[in-house]
C-alpha positions as CSV (number, residue, x, y, z in Angstrom):
1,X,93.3,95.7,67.2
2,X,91.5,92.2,67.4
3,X,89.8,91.1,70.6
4,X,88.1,87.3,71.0
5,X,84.8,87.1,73.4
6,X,84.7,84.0,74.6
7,X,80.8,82.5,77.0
8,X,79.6,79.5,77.4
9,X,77.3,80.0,74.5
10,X,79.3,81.7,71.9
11,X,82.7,82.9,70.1
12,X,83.3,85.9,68.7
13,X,86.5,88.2,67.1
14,X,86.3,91.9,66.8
15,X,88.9,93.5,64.7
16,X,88.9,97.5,65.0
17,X,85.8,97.5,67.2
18,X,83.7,95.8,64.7
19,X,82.9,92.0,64.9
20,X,84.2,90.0,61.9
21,X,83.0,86.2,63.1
22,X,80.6,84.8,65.5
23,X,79.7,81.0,66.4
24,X,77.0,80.1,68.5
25,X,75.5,77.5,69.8
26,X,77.9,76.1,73.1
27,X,81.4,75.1,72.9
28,X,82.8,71.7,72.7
29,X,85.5,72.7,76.1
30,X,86.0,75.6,77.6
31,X,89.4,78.0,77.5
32,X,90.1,76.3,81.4
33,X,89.8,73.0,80.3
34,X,93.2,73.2,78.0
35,X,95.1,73.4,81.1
36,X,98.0,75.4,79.9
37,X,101.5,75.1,81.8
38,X,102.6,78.5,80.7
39,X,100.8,81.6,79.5
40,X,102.7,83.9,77.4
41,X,101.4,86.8,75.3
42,X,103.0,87.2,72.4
43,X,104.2,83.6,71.7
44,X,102.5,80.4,71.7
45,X,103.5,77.8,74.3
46,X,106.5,76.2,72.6
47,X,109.6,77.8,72.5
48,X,108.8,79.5,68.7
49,X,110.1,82.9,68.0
50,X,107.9,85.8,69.3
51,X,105.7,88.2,67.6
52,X,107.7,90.5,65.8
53,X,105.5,93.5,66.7
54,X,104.5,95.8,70.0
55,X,101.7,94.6,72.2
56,X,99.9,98.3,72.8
57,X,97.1,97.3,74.8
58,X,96.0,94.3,77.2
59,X,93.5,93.2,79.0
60,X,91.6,90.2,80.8
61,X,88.4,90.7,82.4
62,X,86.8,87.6,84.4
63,X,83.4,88.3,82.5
64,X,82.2,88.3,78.8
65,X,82.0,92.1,77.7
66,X,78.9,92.5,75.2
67,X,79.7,93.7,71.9
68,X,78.9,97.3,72.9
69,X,81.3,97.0,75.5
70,X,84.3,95.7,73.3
71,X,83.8,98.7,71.1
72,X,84.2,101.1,73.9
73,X,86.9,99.6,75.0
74,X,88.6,99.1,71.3
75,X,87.8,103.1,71.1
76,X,89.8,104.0,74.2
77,X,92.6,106.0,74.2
78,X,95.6,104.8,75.6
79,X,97.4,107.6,75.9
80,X,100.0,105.5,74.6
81,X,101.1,107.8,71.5
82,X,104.6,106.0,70.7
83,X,106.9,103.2,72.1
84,X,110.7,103.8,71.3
85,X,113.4,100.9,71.5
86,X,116.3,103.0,71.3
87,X,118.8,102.2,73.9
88,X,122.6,103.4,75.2
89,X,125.2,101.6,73.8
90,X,125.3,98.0,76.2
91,X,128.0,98.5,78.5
92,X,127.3,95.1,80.2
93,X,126.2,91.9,79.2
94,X,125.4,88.8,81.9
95,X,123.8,85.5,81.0
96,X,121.5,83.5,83.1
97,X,119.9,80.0,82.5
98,X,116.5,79.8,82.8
99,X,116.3,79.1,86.9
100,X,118.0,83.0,87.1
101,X,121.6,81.2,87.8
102,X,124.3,82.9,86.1
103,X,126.4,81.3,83.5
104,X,129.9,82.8,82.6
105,X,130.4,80.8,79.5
106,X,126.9,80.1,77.6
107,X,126.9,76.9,75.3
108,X,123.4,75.6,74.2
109,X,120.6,76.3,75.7
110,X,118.1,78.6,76.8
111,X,119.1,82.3,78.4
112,X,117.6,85.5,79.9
113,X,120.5,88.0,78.8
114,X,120.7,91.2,81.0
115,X,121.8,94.4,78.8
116,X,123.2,97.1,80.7
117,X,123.3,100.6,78.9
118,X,125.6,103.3,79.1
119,X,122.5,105.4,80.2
120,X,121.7,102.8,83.8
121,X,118.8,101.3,82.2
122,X,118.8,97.2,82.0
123,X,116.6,95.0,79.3
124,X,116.3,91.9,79.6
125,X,115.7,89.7,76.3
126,X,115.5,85.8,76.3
127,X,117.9,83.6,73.9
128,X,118.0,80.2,72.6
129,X,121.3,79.0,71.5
């Protein structure tokens, strides 16, 4: 598990509840001064593939916790004790563009495809063609 801290004083990465690297002394710009159009976790902000992996926990918090408090939280328990991917067979498939409009036919482009399973339950999963 790896969590940044970010203050207006100092930078720091915990991996596994321990702190690996720390800088200090004040920050050339702050996180709000990037301006990002789009957030996304698990991908950066161009249309690259996504993490091939499970997020298990996350959190934002609108204040710095101190190292003792990223520990505690690093040594929570989510009660989380498996995530399983393993769906009905699809039974439907329907493409939409990226404004939610659907497309019968999809060429190039970008699409949220809506999987429906045998069982009634939908995923959703995003596409670039």
């Amino acid at each position: 598990m790896t969590a940044p801290l970010i203050t207006s004083d100092n930078v720091a990465i915990f991996i596994n509840g321990t702190k690996a690297a720390e800088a200090t002394g004040g920050m050339a710009f702050t996180p709000a001064q990037l301006n990002p159009v789009l957030n996304y976790i698990g991908r950066n902000q161009q249309y690259d593939a996504t993490i091939d992996a499970y997020i298990h926990d996350f959190r934002i918090y609108n204040y710095a916790l101190d190292d003792n408090g990223i520990q505690a939280v690093m040594s929570e328990n989510s009660g989380i004790d498996a995530v399983t991917t393993q769906h009905s067979p699809v039974v439907k498939t329907e493409y939409y563009n990226t404004t939610r409009i659907p497309v019968p036919n999809p060429g190039e482009g970008v699409y949220i495809i809506r999987h429906t399973h045998a069982d009634g339950t939908v995923s959703i999963t995003k596409d670039i063609h």
